[in-house]
C-alpha positions as CSV (number, residue, x, y, z in Angstrom):
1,X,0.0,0.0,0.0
2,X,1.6,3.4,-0.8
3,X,1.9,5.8,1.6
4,X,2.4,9.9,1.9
5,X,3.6,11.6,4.8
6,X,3.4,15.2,4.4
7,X,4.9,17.7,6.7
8,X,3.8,21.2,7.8
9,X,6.2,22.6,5.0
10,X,4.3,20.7,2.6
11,X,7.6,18.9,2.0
12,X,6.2,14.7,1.6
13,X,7.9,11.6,2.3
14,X,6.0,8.7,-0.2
15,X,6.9,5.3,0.6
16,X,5.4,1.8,-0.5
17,X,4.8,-0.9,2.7
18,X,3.6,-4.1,1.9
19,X,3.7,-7.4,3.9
20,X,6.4,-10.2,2.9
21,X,5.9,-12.8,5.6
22,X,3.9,-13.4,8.9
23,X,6.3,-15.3,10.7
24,X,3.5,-15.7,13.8
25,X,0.8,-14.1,15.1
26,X,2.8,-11.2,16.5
27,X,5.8,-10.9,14.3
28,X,5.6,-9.7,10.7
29,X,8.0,-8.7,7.7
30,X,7.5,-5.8,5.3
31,X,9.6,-4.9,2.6
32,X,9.3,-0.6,3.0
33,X,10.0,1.0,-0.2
34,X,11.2,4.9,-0.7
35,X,10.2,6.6,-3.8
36,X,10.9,10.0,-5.3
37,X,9.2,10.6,-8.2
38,X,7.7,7.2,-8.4
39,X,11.3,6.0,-8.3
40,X,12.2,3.7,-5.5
41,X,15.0,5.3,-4.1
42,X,15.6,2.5,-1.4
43,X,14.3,-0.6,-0.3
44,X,14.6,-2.2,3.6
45,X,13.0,-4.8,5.4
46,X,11.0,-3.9,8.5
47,X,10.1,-6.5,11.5
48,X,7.1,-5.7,13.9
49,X,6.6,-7.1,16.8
50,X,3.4,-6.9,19.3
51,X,4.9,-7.8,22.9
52,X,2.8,-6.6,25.8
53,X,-0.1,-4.6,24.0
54,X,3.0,-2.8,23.0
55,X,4.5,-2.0,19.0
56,X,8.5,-2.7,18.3
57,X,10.3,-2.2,15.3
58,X,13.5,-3.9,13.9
59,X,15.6,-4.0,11.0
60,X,17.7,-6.9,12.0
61,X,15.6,-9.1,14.2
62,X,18.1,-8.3,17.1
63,X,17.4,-4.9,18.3
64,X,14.3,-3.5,19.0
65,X,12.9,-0.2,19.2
66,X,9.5,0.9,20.8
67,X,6.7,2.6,18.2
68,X,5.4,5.5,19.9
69,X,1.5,5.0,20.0
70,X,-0.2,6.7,17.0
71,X,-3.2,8.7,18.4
72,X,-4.6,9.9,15.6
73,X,-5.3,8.1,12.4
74,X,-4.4,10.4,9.5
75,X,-1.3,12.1,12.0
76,X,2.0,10.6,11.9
77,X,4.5,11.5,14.6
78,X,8.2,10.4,14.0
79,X,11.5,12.1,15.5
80,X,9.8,15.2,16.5
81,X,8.4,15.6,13.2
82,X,4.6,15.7,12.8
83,X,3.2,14.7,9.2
84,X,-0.4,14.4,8.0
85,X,-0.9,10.4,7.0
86,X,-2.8,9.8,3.4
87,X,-3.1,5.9,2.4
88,X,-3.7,5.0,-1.1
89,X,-3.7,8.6,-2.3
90,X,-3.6,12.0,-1.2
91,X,-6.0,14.9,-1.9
92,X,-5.7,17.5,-4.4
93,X,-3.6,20.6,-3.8
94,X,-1.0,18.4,-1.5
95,X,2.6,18.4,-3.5
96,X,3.0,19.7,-7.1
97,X,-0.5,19.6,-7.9
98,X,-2.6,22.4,-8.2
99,X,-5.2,22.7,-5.7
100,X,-8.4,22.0,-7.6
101,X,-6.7,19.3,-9.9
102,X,-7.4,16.0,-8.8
103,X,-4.7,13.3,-10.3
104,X,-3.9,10.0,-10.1
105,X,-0.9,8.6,-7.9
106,X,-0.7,5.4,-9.0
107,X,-3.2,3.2,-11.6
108,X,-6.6,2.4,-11.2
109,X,-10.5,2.4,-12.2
110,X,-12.9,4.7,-12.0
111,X,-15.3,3.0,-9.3
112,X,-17.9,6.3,-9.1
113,X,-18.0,9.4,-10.1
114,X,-19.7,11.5,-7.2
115,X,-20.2,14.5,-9.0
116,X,-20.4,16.9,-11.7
117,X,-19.2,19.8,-14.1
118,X,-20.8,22.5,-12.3
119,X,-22.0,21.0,-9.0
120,X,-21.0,22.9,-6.2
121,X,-18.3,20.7,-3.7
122,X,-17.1,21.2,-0.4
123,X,-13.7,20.6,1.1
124,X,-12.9,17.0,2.2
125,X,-16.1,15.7,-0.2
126,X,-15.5,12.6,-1.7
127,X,-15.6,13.1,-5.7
128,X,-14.7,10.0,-6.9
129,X,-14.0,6.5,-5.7
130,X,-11.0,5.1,-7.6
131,X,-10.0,1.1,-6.9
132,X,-6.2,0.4,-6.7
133,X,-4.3,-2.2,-5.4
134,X,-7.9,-3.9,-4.9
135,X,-9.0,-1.4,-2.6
136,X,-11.6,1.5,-3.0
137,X,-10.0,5.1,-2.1
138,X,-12.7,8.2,-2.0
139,X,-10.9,10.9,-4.3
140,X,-11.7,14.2,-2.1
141,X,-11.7,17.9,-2.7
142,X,-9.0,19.9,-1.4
143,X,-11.2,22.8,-1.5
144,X,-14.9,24.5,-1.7
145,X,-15.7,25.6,-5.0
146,X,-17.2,24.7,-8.4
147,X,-16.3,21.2,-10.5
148,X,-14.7,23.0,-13.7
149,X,-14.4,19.6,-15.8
150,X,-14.5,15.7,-15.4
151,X,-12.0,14.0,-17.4
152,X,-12.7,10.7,-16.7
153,X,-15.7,8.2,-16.9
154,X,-16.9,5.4,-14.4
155,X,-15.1,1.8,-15.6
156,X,-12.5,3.4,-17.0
157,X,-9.1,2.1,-15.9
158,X,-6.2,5.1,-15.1
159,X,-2.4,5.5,-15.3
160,X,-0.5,7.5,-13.0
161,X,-0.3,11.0,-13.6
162,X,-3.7,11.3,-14.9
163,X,-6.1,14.4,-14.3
164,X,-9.6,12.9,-13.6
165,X,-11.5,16.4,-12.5
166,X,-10.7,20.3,-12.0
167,X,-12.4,22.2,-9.5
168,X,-12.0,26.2,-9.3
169,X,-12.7,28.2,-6.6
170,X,-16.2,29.8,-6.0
């Protein structure tokens, strides 16, 4: 499942995490991918480890470190930093893309389209529900305002880097 982590300076950390091996009930394997760009960048394997109602980390199976409790679902806290947590996707207006452009991150179909040219939206509305990686992701506005255009039609399967709708400011 991809991942972004986006800091208060807007400056985002996107990484891939997806299970490799469930050794038992409480120990697991990831492989945890870096990209930039859509590049991976680097590549480690990642244990966790539940022990005590408590979350441990490992890179090597040998030493441990403690996973600070995550409070809040879509807030990230990690060495002092604080990032806003997106899975799957993250809204419009969050990196290089315009506010009111919503485009893909990765590939997938067109599920529903919640809206249209004209409609009036609301910020944090979902405006379309997009399947990747066999999960449904609600597509939502990163602002109030007006749906300029839809690009895209329902069943229709996306690459990445593909602008499904514009929405302009009212």
């Amino acid at each position: 499942m991809r991942y972004y982590l986006i800091d208060q300076e807007k400056d985002e950390l996107v990484i891939d995490l997806q299970l490799v091996k469930k050794h038992d009930n409480n120990l697991f394997e990831f492989q945890l991918c870096f990209l930039e760009n859509n590049v991976i960048k680097s590549t480690q394997l990642v244990y966790t480890r539940k022990l005590a109602g408590q979350y441990f980390v490992s890179l090597n199976l040998s030493s441990w470190e403690k996973v600070s409790p995550q409070v809040f679902p879509r807030i990230f806290l990690d060495r002092g930093k604080v990032y806003d947590l997106y899975r799957g996707f993250k809204p419009s207006g969050l990196g290089e893309v315009d506010e009111g452009e919503l485009v893909t991150h990765m590939p997938g179909k067109v599920v529903k389209i919640e809206v249209g040219k004209g409609q009036e939206v609301k910020k944090g509305q979902t405006l379309i529900v997009l399947e990747a990686m066999k999960m449904e992701n609600e597509i939502k506005s990163g602002m109030d305002g007006i749906v300029k255009s839809v690009h895209v039609q329902e069943g229709q399967v996306l690459d990445e880097g593909i602008l499904m709708m514009e929405v302009e400011r009212d």
